[in-house]
C-alpha positions as CSV (number, residue, x, y, z in Angstrom):
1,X,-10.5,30.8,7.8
2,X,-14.2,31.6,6.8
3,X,-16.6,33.4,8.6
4,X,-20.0,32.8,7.4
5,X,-23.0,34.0,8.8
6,X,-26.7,32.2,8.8
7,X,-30.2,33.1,9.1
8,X,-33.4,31.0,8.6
9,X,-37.3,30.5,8.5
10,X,-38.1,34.2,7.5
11,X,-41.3,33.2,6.7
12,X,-42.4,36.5,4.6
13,X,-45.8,37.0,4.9
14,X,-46.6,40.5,3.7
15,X,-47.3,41.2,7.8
16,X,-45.5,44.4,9.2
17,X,-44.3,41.9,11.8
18,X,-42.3,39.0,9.6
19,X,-40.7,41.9,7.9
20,X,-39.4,44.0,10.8
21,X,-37.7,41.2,12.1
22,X,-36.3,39.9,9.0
23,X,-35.2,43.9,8.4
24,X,-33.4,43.9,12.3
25,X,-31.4,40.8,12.0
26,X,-30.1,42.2,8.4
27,X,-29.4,45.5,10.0
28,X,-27.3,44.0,12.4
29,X,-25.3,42.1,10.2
30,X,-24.5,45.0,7.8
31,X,-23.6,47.0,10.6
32,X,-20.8,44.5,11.7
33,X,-17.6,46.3,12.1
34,X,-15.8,43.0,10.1
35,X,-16.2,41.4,7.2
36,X,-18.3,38.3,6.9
37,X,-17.7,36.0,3.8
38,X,-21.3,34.7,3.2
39,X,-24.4,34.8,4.6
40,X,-26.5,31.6,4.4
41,X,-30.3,31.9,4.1
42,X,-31.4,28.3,5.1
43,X,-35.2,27.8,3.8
44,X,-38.4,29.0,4.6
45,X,-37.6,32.5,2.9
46,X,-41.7,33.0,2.7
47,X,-44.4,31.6,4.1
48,X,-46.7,30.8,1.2
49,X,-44.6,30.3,-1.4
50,X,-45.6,33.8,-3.7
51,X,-43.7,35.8,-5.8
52,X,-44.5,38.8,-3.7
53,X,-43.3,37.3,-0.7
54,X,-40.1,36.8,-2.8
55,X,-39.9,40.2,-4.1
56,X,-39.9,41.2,-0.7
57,X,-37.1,38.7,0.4
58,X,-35.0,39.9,-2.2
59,X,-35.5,43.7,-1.4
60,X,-34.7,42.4,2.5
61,X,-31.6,40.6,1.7
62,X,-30.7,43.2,-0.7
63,X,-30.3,40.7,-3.3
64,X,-30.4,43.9,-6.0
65,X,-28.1,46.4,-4.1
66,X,-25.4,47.4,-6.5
67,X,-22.4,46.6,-3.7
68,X,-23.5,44.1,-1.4
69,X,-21.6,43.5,1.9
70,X,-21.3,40.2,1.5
71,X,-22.9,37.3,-0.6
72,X,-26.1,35.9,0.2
73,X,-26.5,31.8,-0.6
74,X,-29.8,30.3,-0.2
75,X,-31.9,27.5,-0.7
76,X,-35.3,26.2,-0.4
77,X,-38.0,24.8,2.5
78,X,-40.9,23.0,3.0
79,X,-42.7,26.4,2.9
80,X,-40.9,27.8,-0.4
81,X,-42.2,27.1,-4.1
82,X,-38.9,26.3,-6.7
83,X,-40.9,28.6,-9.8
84,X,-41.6,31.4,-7.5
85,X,-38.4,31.1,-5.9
86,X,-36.6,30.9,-8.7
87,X,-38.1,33.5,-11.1
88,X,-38.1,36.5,-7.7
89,X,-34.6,35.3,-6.2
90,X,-32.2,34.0,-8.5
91,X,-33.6,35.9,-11.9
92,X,-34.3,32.4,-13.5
93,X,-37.0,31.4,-15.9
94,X,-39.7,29.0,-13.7
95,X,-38.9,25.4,-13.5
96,X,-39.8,22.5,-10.5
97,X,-36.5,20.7,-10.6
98,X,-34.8,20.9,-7.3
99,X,-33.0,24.3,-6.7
100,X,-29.4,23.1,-6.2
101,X,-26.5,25.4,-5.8
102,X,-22.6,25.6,-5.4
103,X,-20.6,28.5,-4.0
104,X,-17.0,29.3,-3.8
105,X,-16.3,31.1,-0.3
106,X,-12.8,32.0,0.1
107,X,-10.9,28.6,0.9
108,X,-14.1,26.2,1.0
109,X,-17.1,25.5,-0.6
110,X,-21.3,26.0,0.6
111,X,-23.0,23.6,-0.9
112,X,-26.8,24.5,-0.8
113,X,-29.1,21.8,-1.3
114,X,-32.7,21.3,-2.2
115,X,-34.6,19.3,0.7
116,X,-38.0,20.5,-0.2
117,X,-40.5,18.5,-1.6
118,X,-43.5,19.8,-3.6
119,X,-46.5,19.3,-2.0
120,X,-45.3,18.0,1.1
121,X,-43.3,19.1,4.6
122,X,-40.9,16.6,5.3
123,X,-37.5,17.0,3.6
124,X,-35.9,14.7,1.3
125,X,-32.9,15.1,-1.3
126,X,-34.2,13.4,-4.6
127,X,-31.9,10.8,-6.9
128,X,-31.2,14.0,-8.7
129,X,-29.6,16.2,-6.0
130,X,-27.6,13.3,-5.3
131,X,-25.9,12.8,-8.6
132,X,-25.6,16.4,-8.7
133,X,-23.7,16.8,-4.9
134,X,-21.1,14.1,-6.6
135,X,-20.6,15.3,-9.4
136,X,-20.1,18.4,-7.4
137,X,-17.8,16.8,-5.0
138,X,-15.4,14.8,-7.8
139,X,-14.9,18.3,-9.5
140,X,-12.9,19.4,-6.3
141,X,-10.2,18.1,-5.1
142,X,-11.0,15.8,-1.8
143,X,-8.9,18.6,0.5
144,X,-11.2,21.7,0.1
145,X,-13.4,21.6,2.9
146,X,-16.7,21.4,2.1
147,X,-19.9,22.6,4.3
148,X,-23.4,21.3,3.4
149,X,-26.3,23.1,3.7
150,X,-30.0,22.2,3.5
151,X,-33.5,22.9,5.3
152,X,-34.6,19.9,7.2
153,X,-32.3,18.6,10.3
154,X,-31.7,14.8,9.4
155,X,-31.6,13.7,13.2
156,X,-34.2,14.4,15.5
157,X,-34.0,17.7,17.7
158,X,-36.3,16.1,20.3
159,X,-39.8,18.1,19.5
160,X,-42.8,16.4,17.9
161,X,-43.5,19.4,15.5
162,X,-39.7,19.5,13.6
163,X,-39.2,15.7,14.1
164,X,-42.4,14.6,12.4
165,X,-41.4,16.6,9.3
166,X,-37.6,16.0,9.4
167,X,-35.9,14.9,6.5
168,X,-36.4,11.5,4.8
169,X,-34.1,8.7,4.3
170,X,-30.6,10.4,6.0
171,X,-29.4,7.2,6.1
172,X,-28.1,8.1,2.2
173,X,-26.8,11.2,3.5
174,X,-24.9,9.5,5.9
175,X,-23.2,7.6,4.0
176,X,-22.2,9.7,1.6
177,X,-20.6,12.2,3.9
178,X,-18.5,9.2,5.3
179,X,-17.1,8.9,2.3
180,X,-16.2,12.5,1.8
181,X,-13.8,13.4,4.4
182,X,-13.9,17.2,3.4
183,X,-17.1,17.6,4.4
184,X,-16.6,19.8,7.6
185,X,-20.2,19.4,8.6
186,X,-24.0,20.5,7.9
187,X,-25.8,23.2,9.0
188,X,-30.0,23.3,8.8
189,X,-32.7,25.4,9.2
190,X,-36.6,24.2,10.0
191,X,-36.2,23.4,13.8
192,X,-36.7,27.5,14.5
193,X,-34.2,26.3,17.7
194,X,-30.7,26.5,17.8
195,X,-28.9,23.4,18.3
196,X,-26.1,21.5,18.1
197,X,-25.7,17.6,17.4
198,X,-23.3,15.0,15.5
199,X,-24.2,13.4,11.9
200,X,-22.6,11.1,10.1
201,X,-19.3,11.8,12.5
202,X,-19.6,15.5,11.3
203,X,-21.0,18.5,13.2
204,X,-24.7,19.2,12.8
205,X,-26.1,22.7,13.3
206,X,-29.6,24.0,13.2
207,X,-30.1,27.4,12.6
208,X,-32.3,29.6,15.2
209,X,-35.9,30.6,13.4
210,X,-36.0,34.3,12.6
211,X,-39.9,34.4,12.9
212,X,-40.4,32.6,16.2
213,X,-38.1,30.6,18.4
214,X,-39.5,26.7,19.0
215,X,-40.6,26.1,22.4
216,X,-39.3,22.6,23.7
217,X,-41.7,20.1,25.5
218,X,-40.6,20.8,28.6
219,X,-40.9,24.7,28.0
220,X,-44.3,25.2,27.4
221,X,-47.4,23.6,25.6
222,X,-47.6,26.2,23.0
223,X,-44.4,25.7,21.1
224,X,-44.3,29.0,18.9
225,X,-42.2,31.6,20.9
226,X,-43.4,35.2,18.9
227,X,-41.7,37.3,21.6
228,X,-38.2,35.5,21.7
229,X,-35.3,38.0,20.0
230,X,-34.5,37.2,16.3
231,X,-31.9,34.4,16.4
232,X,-29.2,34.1,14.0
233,X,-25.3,32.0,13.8
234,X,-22.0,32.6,12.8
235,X,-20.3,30.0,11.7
236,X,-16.3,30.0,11.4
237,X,-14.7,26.9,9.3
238,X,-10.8,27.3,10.3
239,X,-7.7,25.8,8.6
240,X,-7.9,22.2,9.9
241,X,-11.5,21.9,8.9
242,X,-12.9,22.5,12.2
243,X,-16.2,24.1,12.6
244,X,-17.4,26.4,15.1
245,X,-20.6,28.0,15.8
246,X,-21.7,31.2,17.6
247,X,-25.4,31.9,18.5
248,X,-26.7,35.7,19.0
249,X,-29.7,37.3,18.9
250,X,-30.7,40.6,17.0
C-alpha cells in the first residue's frame, strides 16, 4: 500500500497571504503522526513564473531540509515557467523542453507529467512527453501499478473557467492508458475544486486549490472562493491497484 499525499495551485506570489497558506497545509502534513510516502505538488507552484517565487516554493516545501519527512514530486502548470522552474526547484541548468519526471514510491510508480504549454493556458502533453511516458512504461514490467500525474483535468469538471483551459487532445491520453492496464488512475490539479470523475475506465482526481477553492455555477457568480480552508488529498493505491482518495482541509 502507498499513501501519497497531494497539494496544488500554490500560486506563490511574494503576498503574505499565498504564503501563509501554502506554510499551513505543509504544517499539517509534517505534523502527521504516520508516515506518508510522497507528496505530490500538482502545478501552479507560483503564480508568475519567477525565480523568486521558486525560491520561495522550495523553502515552503522544504525542498533543501537536510531530512525531509517525506519526498516531494512535482510538476509544472499553465502558470509555471520550465527555466525558472527548473533552475529554483530541481537544481538544473535552464532549458524549455517539457519538465517530465519518474518516481519510485514504495511498490508503484508517480509519473509526473508536463501539461504546460509556453505561452498558453490550456494543457497539452507534446509528441515528446509521449515517447517519453512509453519508454517509461516498457522499462517496467506491465504489473507495477502506475499513477499518472499532470496539471490540466482532461474531462470537463462542469465550470466555464477550468473547462475552457482543460487539456488538449485527451483523446491520445485515453488511449494510451487503455493499453496500459497498470495505470491505476490520474490525479490533476488546475480545477482549484476537488473532484472525482472516470477517464479512460481509470479513476480521475482533481486536486483541491491551495490558494482559493473554485466556486461552481450554481454557487455563486464570483467563482474565486479566498476564504474557503486550504484543501488538500490523500491518496492510498492498495495491493489490487485500487485507488482511494480522501479530501481535508488545513
Amino acid at each position: 500500500m502507498v499513501v501519497l499525499a497531494q497539494i496544488s495551485d500554490l500560486h506563490l506570489d511574494g503576498t503574505a497571504r499565498a504564503s501563509e497558506r501554502a506554510e499551513r497545509v505543509m504544517r499539517q502534513l509534517r505534523a502527521l503522526p504516520g508516515p506518508l510516502d510522497a507528496l505530490l505538488v500538482t502545478g501552479d507552484i507560483a503564480d508568475h513564473g519567477t525565480e523568486a517565487e521558486y525560491e520561495e516554493a522550495a523553502r515552503v516545501l522544504g525542498l533543501h531540509d537536510p531530512d525531509p519527512p517525506f519526498p516531494v514530486l512535482m510538476c509544472p502548470g499553465n502558470h509555471d515557467r520550465r527555466e525558472p522552474y527548473r533552475k529554483a526547484l530541481l537544481g538544473e541548468p535552464p532549458a524549455s523542453d517539457p519538465v517530465n519526471r519518474s518516481h519510485r514510491v514504495g511498490d508503484a510508480v508517480v509519473v509526473m507529467l508536463d501539461s504546460s504549454v509556453p505561452g498558453s493556458d490550456e494543457g497539452e502533453l507534446d509528441r515528446g512527453t509521449y515517447a517519453w511516458l512509453e519508454d517509461t512504461l516498457d522499462e517496467l514490467d506491465g504489473e507495477t501499478p502506475v499513477l499518472l500525474a499532470l496539471h490540466h483535468p482532461p474531462v470537463a469538471v462542469h465550470h466555464p473557467l477550468p473547462d475552457g483551459l482543460g487539456l488538449r487532445r485527451p483523446a491520445r491520453l485515453a488511449a494510451l492508458i487503455r493499453d496500459r492496464p497498470e495505470v491505476a488512475g490520474v490525479v490533476t490539479g488546475h480545477a482549484h475544486s476537488p473532484a472525482a470523475s472516470v477517464f479512460a475506465g481509470r479513476p480521475l482526481i482533481v486536486g483541491p486549490g491551495v490558494t482559493w477553492t473554485l466556486r461552481l455555477p450554481w454557487e455563486g457568480a464570483n467563482p474565486a472562493d479566498l476564504e474557503a480552508p486550504v484543501g488538500f488529498a490523500f491518496h492510498v493505491l492498495d495491493d489490487e491497484r485500487r485507488l482511494t482518495t480522501h479530501f481535508r482541509t488545513a
